[in-house]
C-alpha positions in Angstrom: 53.7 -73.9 79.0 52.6 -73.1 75.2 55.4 -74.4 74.6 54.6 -77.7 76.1 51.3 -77.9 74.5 52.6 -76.8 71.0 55.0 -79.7 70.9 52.8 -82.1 72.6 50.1 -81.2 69.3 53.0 -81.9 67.1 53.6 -85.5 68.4 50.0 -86.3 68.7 49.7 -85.7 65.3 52.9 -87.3 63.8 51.7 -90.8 65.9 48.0 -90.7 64.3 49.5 -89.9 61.0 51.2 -93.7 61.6 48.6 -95.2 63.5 45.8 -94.4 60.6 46.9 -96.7 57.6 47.4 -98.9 60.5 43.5 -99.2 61.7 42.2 -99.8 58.1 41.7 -103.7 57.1 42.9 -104.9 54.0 40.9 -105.4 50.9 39.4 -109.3 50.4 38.9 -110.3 47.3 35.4 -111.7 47.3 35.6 -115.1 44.3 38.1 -116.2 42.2 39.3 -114.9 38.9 39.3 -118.2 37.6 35.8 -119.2 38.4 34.4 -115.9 36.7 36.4 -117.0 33.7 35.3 -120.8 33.6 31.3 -119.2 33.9 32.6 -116.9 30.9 33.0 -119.9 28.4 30.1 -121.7 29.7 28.4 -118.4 28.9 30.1 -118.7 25.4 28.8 -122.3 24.8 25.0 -121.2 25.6 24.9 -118.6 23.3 26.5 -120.6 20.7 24.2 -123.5 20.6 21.7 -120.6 20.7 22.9 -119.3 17.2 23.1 -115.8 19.2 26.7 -115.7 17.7 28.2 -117.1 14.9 30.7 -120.2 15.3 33.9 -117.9 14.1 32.6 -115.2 17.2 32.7 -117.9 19.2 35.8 -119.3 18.4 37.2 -116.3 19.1 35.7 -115.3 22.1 36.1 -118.8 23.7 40.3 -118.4 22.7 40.5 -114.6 24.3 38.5 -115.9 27.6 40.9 -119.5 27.9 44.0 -117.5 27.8 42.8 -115.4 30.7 41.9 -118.4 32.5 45.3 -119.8 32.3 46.7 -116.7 33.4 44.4 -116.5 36.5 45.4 -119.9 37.2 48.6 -118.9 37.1 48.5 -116.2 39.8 46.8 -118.4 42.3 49.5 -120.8 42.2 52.3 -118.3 42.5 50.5 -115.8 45.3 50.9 -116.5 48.9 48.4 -117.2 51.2 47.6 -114.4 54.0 48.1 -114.9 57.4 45.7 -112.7 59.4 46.9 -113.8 62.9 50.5 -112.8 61.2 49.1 -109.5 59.5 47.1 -108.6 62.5 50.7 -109.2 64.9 52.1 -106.7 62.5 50.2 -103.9 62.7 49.7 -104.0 66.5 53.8 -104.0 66.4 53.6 -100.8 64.6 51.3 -99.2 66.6 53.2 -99.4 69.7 55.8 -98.4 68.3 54.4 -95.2 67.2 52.8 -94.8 70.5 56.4 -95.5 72.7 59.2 -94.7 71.0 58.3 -92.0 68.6 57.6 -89.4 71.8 60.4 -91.1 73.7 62.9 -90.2 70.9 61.6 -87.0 70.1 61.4 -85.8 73.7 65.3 -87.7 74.4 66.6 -85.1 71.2 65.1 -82.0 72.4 66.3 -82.3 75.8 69.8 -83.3 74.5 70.0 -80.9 72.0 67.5 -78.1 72.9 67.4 -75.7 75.7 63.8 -75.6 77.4 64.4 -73.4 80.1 66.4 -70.9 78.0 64.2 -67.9 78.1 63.7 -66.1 74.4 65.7 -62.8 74.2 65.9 -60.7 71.6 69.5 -60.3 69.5 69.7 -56.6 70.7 69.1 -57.3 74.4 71.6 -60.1 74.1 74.7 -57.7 72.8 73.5 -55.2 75.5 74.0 -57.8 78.0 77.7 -59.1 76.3 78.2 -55.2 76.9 77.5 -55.4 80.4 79.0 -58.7 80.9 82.4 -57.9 78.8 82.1 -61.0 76.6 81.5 -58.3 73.4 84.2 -60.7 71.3 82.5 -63.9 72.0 79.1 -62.2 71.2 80.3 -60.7 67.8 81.7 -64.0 66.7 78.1 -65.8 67.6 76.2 -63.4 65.6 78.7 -63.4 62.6 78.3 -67.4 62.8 74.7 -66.1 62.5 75.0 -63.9 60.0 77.1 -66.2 58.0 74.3 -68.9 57.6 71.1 -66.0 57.5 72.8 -63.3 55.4 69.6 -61.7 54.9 68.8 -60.7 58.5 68.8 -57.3 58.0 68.3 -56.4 62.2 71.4 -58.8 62.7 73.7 -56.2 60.3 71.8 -53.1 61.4 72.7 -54.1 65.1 76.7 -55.5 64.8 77.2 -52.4 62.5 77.5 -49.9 65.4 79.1 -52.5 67.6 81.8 -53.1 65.3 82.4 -49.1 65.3 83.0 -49.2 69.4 85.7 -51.9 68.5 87.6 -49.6 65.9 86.1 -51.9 63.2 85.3 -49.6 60.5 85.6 -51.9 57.6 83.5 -54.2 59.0 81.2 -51.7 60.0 80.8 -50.7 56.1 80.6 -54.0 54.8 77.9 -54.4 57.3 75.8 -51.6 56.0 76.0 -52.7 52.7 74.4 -55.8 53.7 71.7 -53.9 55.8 70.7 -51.9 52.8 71.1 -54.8 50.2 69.3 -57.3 52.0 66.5 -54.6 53.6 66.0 -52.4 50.6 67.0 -48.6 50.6 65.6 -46.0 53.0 67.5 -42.9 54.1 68.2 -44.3 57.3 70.4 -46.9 56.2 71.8 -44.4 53.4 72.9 -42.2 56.1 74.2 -44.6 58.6 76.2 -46.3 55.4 77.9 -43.1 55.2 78.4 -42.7 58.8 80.4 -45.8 58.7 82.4 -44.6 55.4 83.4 -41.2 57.9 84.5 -43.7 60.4 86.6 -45.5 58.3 88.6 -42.5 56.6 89.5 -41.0 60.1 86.4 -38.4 59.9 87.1 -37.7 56.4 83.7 -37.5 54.2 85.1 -39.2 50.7 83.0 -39.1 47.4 81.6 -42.1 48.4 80.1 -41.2 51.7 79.2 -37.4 50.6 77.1 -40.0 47.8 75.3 -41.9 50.3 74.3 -38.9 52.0 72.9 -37.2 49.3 70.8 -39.8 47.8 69.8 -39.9 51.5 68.7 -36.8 51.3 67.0 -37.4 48.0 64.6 -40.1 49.9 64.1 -38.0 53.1 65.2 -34.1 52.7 64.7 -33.7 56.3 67.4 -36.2 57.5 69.6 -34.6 59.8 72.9 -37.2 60.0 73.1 -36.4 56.3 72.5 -33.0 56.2 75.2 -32.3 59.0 78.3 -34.6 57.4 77.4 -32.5 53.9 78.2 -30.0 55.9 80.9 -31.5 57.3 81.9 -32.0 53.8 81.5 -28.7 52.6 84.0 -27.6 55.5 87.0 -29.9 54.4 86.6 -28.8 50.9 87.2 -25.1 52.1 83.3 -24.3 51.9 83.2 -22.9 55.4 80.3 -20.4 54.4 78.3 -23.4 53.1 79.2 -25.8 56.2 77.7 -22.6 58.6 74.8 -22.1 56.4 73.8 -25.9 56.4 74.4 -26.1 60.1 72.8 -22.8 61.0 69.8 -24.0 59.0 69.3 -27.2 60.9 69.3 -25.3 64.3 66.9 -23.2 63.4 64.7 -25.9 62.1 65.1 -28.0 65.1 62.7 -28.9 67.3 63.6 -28.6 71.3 65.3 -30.9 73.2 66.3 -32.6 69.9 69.3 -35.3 70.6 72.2 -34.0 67.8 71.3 -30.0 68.5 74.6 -29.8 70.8 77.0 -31.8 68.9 75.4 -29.2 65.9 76.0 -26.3 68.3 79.5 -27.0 69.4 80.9 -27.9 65.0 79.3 -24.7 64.6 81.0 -22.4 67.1 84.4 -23.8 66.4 83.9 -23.0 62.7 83.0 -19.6 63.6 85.9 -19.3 66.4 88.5 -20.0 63.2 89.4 -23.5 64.7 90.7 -25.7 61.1 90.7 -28.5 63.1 87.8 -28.6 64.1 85.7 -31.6 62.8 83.1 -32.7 64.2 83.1 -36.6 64.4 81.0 -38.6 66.5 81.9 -41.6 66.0 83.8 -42.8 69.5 87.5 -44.0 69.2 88.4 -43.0 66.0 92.4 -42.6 65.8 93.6 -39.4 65.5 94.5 -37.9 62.2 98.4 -37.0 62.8 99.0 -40.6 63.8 102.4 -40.3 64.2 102.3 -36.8 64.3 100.5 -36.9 67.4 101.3 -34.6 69.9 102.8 -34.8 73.7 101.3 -34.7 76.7 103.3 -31.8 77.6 101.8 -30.3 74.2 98.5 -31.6 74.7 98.1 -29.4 78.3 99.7 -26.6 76.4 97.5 -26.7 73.7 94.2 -26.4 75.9 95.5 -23.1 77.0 96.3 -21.5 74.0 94.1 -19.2 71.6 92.6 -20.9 68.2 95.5 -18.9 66.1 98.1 -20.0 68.4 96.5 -24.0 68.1 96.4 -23.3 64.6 99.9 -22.6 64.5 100.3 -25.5 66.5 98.9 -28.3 64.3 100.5 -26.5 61.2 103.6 -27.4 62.2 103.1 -30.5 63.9 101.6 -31.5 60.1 104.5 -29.8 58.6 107.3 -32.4 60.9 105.1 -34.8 59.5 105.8 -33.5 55.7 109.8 -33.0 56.8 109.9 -36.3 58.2 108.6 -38.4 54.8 110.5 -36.5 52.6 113.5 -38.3 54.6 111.4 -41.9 54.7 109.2 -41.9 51.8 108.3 -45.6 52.0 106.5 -44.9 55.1 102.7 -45.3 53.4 101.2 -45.1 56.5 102.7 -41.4 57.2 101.8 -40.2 53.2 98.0 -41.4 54.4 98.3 -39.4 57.1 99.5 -36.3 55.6 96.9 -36.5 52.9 94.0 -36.5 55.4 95.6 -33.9 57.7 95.5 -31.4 54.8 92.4 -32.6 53.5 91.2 -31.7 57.2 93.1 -28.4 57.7 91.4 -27.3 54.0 94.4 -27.3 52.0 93.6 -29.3 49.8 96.0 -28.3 46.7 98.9 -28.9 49.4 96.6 -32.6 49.8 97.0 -33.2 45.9 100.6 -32.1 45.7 101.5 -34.8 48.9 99.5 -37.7 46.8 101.8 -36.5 43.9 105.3 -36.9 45.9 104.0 -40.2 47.7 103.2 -41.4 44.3 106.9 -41.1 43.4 108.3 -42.2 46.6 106.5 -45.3 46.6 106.9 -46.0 43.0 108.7 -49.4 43.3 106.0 -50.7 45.1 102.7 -51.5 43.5 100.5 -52.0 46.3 101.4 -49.1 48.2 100.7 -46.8 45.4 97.6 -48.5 44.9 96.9 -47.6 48.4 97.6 -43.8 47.2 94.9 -44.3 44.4 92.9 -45.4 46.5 92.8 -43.0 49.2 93.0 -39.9 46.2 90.1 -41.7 44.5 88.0 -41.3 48.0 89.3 -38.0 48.8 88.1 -36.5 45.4 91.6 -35.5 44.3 93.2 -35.0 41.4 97.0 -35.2 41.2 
C-alpha cells in the first residue's frame, strides 16, 4: 500500500509541475512603444522652444528618439497578433494531457516492466532459497549480472564468496574477496576469510600469500580465531609442529564454551599429537584431495581406517612415493609435479618439496607455460629451488 501511495505522490507532482506554467496568463503589454516615442519628441519640441536645451541638444536628442521610433514601428508591423481563443485552446490541450496520459503511461510501463506483487527479499534469503530450490547456477549467474553492473556491493561479494566455495570455485571465491575488501575497506574479517579462500584454492595449503592475510588480520584484531588457527595450520606444514600445538592449545584454553570452531580445534589438535602427517585440518567442504591421482582404492581406503597412525603413515608415504616413480617416467604430466609438490609440502618435507619443483622444472623445460605454472605454485609455497 505505501507503495501505492509513494508512486501516486510521484505522479501528482510530475502533473502539477506541467499544469503550473500552464495556469499563469501571459504578460500584456499595456501602450505602444511607438506612442511613448512620438510623446518623447513632442517632449523635445517643448523644451526647446523653452530654451531649457540648447538647439544642438536638441538636435540630438530629437535624432536618438526618431530612430527608436522607426524601429518600434518596425516590430509592430512584423509581430503577430495573439489569438486568445487560440492561446487559451492550447493550454487547456496541455492540461489534459498531463492529467490523462501522463498517469496512464506511467502506470502502462510499470506494470509491463515492473513487478508489483513481487515481495522484497533480501540477496541472502534469495540464494538460501536457490539452495533449497537447486537453481544455485541460475542464481550465481543473476547475482554476477549484478555484481557486474554494481561492483561495489560489498554484501553481494561477501555472500557469492562462500557459495562459490560449495561449487569447487576457489578462484572465484578469491577474486571475490578481493572485491569485498577493496570495495568495503579492510577489517580482519574479510582479511581472514580472504585467506580462507587462498587455503581453498591451494588444496589446504596456507601459501605466503594467505599466511599474509592472516597476519595483518591478526594485526587489526589479535583475537581472531580463523587466523590464528590456519597460522597454525601453517606452522604445521612448515615442520613447526611445537608451534602449530602451542597456537592451538592456546586458543582452547582461551575459548569461551560452547564456542562454534572449539571441535574442529580439538580434533587438528589430537591428530597432531597422535603423529598423524596427514593430518590437516581444512574446513572448507569439497576440496579435492591432495594425491589427485595418487588417490587411494576403496579397498585401501577400508584398510586404511583400520590401521594405526604409523602404519597410515606408511601408507601415504608410499602412495606419494608411486606418485614420485610415476613422473619420473611422464614428466610432462604438470598436473602430477603440482601434486607432488603439495603432498610433501603437507607431509612436512619440504626440502624433498623444493627438490620435486627442481626436477619438474627440468622436465617441463620445453614448455613455458607449464613451468610458469611451477613458479608459480613455488612462489606460493615459499620455496626456494
Amino acid at each position: 500500500m505505501a507503495l501505492w501511495l509513494g508512486f501516486a505522490l510521484l505522479t501528482a507532482a510530475a502533473i502539477f509541475a506541467v499544469l503550473w506554467p500552464l495556469s499563469r496568463p501571459g504578460k500584456v503589454r499595456s501602450g505602444s512603444d511607438a506612442e511613448v516615442y512620438r510623446d518623447q519628441l513632442d517632449e523635445i519640441a517643448r523644451d526647446s522652444a523653452a530654451g531649457l536645451i540648447g538647439p544642438s541638444e536638441a538636435e540630438a536628442a530629437r535624432v536618438e528618439v526618431s530612430r527608436r521610433l522607426i524601429a518600434a514601428k518596425d516590430a509592430e508591423q512584423i509581430a503577430a497578433p495573439v489569438n486568445p481563443a487560440h492561446s487559451l485552446w492550447r493550454r487547456r490541450t496541455l492540461a489534459i494531457v498531463a492529467l490523462v496520459f501522463v498517469p496512464l503511461m506511467a502506470g502502462t510501463v510499470y506494470l509491463l516492466h515492473g513487478s508489483p506483487q513481487l515481495p522484497a527479499e533480501p540477496l541472502a534469503a534469495r540464494m538460501e532459497q536457490a539452495h533449497k530450490n537447486g537453481s544455485v547456477a541460475a542464481m550465481v549467474a543473476r547475482v554476477e549480472t549484478h555484481l557486474d553492473r554494481n561492483p561495489n556491493d560489498v554484501r553481494g561479494w561477501e555472500v557469492l564468496a562462500p557459495i562459490y566455495i560449495s561449487l569447487g570455485r576457489y578462484d572465484d571465491a578469491v577474486r571475490a574477496r578481493r572485491n569485498a575488501l577493496r570495495y568495503g575497506g579492510e577489517t580482519a574479517d574479510r582479511q581472514a576469510d580472504l585467506g580462507e579462500a587462498m587455503v581453498a584454492a591451494e588444496n589446504g595449503i596456507v601459501t605466503v600469500d594467505a599466511k599474509k592475510a592472516f597476519e595483518r588480520a591478526l594485526t587489526l584484531d589479535p583475537d581472531d580465531a580463523k587466523s590464528q588457527f590456519y597460522i597454525g595450520l601453517a606452522a604445521k606444514q612448515d615442520g613447526d609442529s611445537a608451534k602449530a600445538a602451542k597456537l592451538w592449545q592456546a586458543m582452547l584454553d582461551k575459548a569461551p564454551a560452547g564456542t562454534a570452531w572449539v571441535p574442529t580445534v580439538q580434533q587438528a589438535l589430537a591428530k597432531l599429537k597422535g603423529g598423524s602427517p596427514t593430518a590437516q585440518a581444512n574446513p572448507q567442504p569439497g576440496a579435492p584431495p591432495i594425491a589427485g591421482n595418487a588417490a587411494p582404492s576403496e579397498q585401501e581406503m577400508a584398510a586404511a581406517s583400520q590401521m594405526a597412525p604409523a602404519q597410515r603413515d606408511e601408507m601415504i608415504r608410499s602412495m606419494v612415493a608411486r606418485l614420485a616413480d610415476r613422473l619420473k617416467t611422464d614428466g610432462a604430466d604438470v598436473d602430477g609435479w603440482v601434486r607432488l609438490v603439495r603432498a610433501y609440502v603437507v607431509l612436512g618435507e619440504r626440502d624433498k618439496a623444493a627438490a620435486a619443483i627442481v626436477d619438474a622444472r627440468r622436465a617441463l623445460g620445453s614448455d613455458p607455460d607449464k613451468v610458469r605454472r611451477i613458479d608459480d605454485l613455488a612462489k606460493g609455497l615459499g620455496l626456494n629451488g
